[in-house]
N, C-alpha and C positions, 0 to 999 in steps of 0.2 A: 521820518520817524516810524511809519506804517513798517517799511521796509526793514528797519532793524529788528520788530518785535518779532517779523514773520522770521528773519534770520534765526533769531531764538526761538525761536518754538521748535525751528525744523533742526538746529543742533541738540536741544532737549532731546526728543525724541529721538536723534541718532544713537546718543549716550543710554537712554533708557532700551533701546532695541541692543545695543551692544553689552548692556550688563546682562541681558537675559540670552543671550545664546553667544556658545563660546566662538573665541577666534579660529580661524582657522589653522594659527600655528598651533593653537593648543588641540588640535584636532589632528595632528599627524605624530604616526605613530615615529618612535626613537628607536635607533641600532645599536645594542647594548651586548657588548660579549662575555660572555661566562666561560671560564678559561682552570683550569688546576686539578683537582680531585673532586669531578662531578663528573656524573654515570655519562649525560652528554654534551660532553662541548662544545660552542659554537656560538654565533650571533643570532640575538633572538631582539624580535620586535614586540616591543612594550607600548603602551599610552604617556605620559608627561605625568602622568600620576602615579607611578609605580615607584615604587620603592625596591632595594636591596634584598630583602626576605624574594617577592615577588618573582625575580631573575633567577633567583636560587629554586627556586618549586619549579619552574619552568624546566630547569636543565635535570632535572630528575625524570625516572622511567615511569612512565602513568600505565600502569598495569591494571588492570580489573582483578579485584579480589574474589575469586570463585567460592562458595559457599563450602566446599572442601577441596583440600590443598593439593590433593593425591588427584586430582583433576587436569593439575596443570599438564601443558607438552612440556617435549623437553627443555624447547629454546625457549617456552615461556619461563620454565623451571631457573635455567638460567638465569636469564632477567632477571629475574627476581631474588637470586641472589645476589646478582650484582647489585643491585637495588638494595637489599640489606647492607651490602658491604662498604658502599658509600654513604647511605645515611648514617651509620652507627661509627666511621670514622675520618668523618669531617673534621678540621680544626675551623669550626666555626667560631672560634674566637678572635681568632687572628686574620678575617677574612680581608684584601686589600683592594682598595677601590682606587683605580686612577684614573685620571679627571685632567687632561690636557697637559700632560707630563707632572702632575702631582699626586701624589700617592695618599691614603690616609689607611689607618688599619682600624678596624669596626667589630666588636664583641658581638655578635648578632645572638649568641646566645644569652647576653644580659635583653635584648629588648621579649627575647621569647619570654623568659625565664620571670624577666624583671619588670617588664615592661618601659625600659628605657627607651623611648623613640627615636635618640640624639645619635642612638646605635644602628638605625635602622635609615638613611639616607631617604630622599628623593633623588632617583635617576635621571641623568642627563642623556642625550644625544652623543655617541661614541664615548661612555663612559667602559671601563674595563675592569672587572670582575676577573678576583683569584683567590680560590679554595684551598688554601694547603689541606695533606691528611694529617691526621689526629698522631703528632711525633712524641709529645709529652704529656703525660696527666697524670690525676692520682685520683685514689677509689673512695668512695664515703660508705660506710655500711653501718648499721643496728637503726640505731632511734631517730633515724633523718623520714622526712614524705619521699623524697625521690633518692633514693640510694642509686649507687651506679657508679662507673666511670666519666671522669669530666677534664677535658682539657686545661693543660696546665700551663699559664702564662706568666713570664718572670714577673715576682714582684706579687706574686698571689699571696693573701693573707685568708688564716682559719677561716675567718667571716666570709670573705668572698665568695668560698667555695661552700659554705653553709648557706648563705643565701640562696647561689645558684639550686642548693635540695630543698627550697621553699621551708629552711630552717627545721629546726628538731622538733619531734613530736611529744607533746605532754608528760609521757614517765621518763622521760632521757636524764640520763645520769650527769648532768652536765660537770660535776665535781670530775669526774675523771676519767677527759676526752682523749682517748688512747691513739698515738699516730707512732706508727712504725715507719723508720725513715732506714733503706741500705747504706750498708757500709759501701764505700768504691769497690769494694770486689763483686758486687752483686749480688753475694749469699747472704754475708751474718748483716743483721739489721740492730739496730738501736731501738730502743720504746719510751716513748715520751709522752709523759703525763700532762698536761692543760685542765685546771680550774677557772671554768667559764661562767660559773656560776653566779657570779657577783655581776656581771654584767646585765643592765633590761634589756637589752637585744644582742643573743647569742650571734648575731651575724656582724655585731662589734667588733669580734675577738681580730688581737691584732698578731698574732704569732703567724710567723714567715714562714709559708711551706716552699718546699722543695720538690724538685721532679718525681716520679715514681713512690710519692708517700702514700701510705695506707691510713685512712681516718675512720678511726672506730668509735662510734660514740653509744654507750651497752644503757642496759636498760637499769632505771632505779626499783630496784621489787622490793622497796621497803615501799613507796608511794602505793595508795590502795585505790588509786583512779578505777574504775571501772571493777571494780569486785561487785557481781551481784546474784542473785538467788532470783528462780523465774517461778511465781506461780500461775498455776491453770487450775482452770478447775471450777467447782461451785464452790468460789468465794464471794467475798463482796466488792473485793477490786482485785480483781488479778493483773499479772505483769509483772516487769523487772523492780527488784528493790534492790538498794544500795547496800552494801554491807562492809564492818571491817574487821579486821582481826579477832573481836570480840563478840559480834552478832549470834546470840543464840535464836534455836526454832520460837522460840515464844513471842519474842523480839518483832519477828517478823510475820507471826500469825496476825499478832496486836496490829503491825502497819498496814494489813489485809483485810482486818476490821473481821474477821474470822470466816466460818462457813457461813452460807446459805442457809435458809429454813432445810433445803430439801440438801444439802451439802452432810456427806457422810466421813466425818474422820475418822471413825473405825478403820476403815477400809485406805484413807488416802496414805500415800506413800511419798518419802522421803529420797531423792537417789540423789548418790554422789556422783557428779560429772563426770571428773576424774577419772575413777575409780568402774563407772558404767561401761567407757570405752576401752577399757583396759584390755588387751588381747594378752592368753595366758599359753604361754609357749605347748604346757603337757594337753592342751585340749585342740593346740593349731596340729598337736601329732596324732593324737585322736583321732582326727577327723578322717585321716589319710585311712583309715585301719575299716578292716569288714569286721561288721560282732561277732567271727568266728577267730578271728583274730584278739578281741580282745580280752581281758581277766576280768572276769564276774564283777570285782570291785571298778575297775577302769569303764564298764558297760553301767554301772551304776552310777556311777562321776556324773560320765555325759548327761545322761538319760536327769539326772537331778538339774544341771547346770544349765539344760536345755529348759528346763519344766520353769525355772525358779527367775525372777526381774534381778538381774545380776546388777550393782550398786545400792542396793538399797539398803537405808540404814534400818535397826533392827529396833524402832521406838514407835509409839504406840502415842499418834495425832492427837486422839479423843485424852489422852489422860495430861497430856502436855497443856491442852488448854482446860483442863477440867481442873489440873493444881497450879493453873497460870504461873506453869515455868518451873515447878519442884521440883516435879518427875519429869523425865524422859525429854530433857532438854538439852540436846547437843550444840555443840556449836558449830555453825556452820560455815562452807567452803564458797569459796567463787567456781560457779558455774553449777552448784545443787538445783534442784527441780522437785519441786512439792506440785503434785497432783492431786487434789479431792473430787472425786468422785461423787454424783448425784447418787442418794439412798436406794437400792434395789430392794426390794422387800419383794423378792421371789427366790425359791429353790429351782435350780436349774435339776430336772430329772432325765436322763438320758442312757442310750442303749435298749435292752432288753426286758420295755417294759412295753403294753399296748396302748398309751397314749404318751409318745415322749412330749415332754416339752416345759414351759412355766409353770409353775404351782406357787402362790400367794403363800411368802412365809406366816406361820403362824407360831409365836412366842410359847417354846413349851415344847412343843412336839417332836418326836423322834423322826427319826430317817423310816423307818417303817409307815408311817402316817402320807408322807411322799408317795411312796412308790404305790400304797392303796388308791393313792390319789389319780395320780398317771393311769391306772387301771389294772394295777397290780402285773405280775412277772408275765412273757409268754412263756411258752414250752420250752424255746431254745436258750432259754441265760444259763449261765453257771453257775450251779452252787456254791455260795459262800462264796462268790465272788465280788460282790459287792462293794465299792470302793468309796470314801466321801473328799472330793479334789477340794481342798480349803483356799477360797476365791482370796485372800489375803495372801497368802503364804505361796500357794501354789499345793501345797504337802499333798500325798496320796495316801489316806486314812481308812484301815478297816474299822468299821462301825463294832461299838459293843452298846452293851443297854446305856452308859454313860457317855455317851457320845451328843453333847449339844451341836444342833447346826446355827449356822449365823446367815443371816441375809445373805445372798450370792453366791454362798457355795452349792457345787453343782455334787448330785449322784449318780453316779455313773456304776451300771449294769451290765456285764460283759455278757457274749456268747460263749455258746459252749464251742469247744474247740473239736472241729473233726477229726475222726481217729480210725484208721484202716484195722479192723477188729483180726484179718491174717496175717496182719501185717506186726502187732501185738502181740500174737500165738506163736510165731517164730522168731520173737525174741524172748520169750519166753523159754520155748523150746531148746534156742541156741544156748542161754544160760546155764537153762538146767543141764544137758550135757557137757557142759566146760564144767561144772559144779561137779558133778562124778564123776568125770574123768580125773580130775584133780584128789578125789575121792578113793577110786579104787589104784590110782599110781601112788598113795600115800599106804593104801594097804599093802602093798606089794612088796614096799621099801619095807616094811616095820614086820609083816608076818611072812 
């Protein structure tokens, strides 16, 4: 009896040593060939736990990616196109795995794509791998995650190949999925409409494609997904707000909870997205030209268009919320930008004064009380040249007695301009000689 117990203990303990370290067949590695349209062919050795995908990275060129491209040699150069040229034209769908004279065919891009496992084998010992290249497919393009070229296997349905694009994206027009299928001559094609809409999952759809079809699914711009207005600023919640067709500025000041104490809407500004980045053909021609080249008005264009916040709409922040919404309420666009500005209560005095710099606005006061301020003119400014740059607008204003300034705007004091006094005296001199010459050849003619 002694003797049996000891027998079982000591086969216990075999079993228990044997589930914790593996056998040793499972310990030797498997010879497994990869064979068809991969960069290298050949027998390569695996562990018992590899799978299908596995074999396939193996027989691909393991290149290091240089941090820039223009790096490479030439033969690395090469490489590496071949390396593109095989990955991007695999028929990884149709890949065929044979297994002791039996064949089976494996979608490897449903386990990438889809996560199907039942696509992705475990390897055997002399199992045989074959890649065909990429002979048949059709294209997916507009409102898909993954647009692109995709392998086309008989019997492919809309959904299948909408799945493999991880399905359409949120504004997709699914009422009307547009797929261009050739005629057999290869030129004139057909267009065929699909309403997939009534289905809950677009990758339902059961319509049969065909080789070479083109699948366009466009976008629906009546949906107002994603239309919003961004503010900054000294608000009391800035960021993105949602908008739709109908959102006016008031709207959206209200959702902002408005300015700040120190938040100045006199001054904040309104710009259309849009409209901001708009590049204007006569000023891309502009720019090409020297100001001796250009026409007095065309030097005045620039010299404006460069000075001025180009999108901005022409409404006035403080009064839109001071008649909540009566006045000066437009309605706004997806992608606008309202900026408010913290309250500057200084005149900016600058140029040809002996203290440039900030001066404390004071309510009332003229552009003359400024520049006393600064330390009144030096010797070198120019007369009546004095300018007042409106911090709103941008505008370049000569001062009269009616001239109010507003917080921020700057004065600017120009020099006087050097002037070669012989240089003066003989255009002076040239003139007057062209003038009587003109002069006594007229007397000439006449008496």
């Amino acid at each position: 009896m002694k003797n049996k117990v000891l027998i079982l203990l000591f086969l216990s303990l075999a079993i228990a040593l044997a589930a914790q370290y593996p056998s040793s067949t499972a310990m030797m590695p498997i010879n497994v060939s990869v064979t068809g349209f991969v960069a290298n062919p050949g027998v390569y050795q695996l562990n018992v736990f590899s799978r299908l995908s596995d074999a396939l990275e193996l027989s691909r060129s393991k290149l290091s990616k240089p941090d820039n491209p223009l790096l490479l040699t030439p033969l690395e150069q090469k490489a590496a196109d071949q390396d593109s040229l095989y990955t991007h034209h695999q028929g990884l769908r149709e890949v065929r795995l044979t297994r002791q004279g039996q064949s089976e065919i494996y979608d490897l891009l449903r386990f990438m794509r889809l996560g199907e496992l039942e696509q992705n084998p475990l390897l055997k010992d002399g199992d045989v791998i074959w890649v065909p290249a990429l002979d048949k497919q059709v294209s997916v393009g507009g409102s898909v995650y993954l647009p692109g070229d995709y392998h086309f296997v008989e019997g492919d349905k809309l959904g299948d190949i909408l799945a493999l694009c991880q399905g359409s994206t949120p504004e997709a027009d699914l009422k009307r999925v547009l797929i261009y299928r050739y005629l057999p001559n290869g030129i004139d094609f057909e267009t065929i409409t699909q309403d997939i809409s009534h289905l809950t999952d677009p990758r339902d759809a059961s319509f049969a494609l065909q080789d070479k079809d083109r699948i366009i699914i466009g976008k629906d711009s009546e949906q107002r997904r994603g239309w919003k207005v961004t503010i900054a600023g000294a608000v009391k919640t800035p960021g993105d707000f949602l908008i739709d067709e109908n959102t006016r500025l008031w709207d959206v000041l209200q959702l902002c909870g408005g300015a700040t104490q120190r938040g100045d809407l006199v001054n904040a500004v309104l710009i259309n997205g849009q409209f901001s980045e708009k590049l204007f053909p006569d000023l891309l021609r502009l720019r090409e030209f020297t100001i001796t080249q250009m026409t007095p008005l065309e030097y005045s264009y620039i010299r404006t268009y460069l000075r001025q916040l180009q999108g901005k709409y022409s409404v006035d922040l403080q009064e839109t919320w001071d008649s909540q919404g009566d006045r000066s309420n437009p309605t706004l666009s997806d992608g606008d930008y309202i900026f408010v500005p913290e309250r500057f209560d200084m005149i900016a005095v600058n140029g040809q004064v002996k203290s440039p710099g900030l001066v404390p606005y004071v309510e009332g006061k003229d552009w003359k009380y400024y520049i006393a301020a600064a330390g009144g003119y030096t010797n070198n400014r120019k007369a009546n040249g004095v300018r007042i740059i409106r911090d709103h607008a941008g505008n370049w204003v000569k001062p009269n007695k009616k001239t109010q300034l507003e917080p921020g705007d700057m004065i600017f004091v120009p020099e006087k301009t050097d002037r070669d006094t012989w240089t003066d005296v003989k255009d002076v001199a040239l003139l007057a000689s062209q003038i009587l010459t003109i002069f006594l050849s007229l007397r000439a003619i006449l008496y």
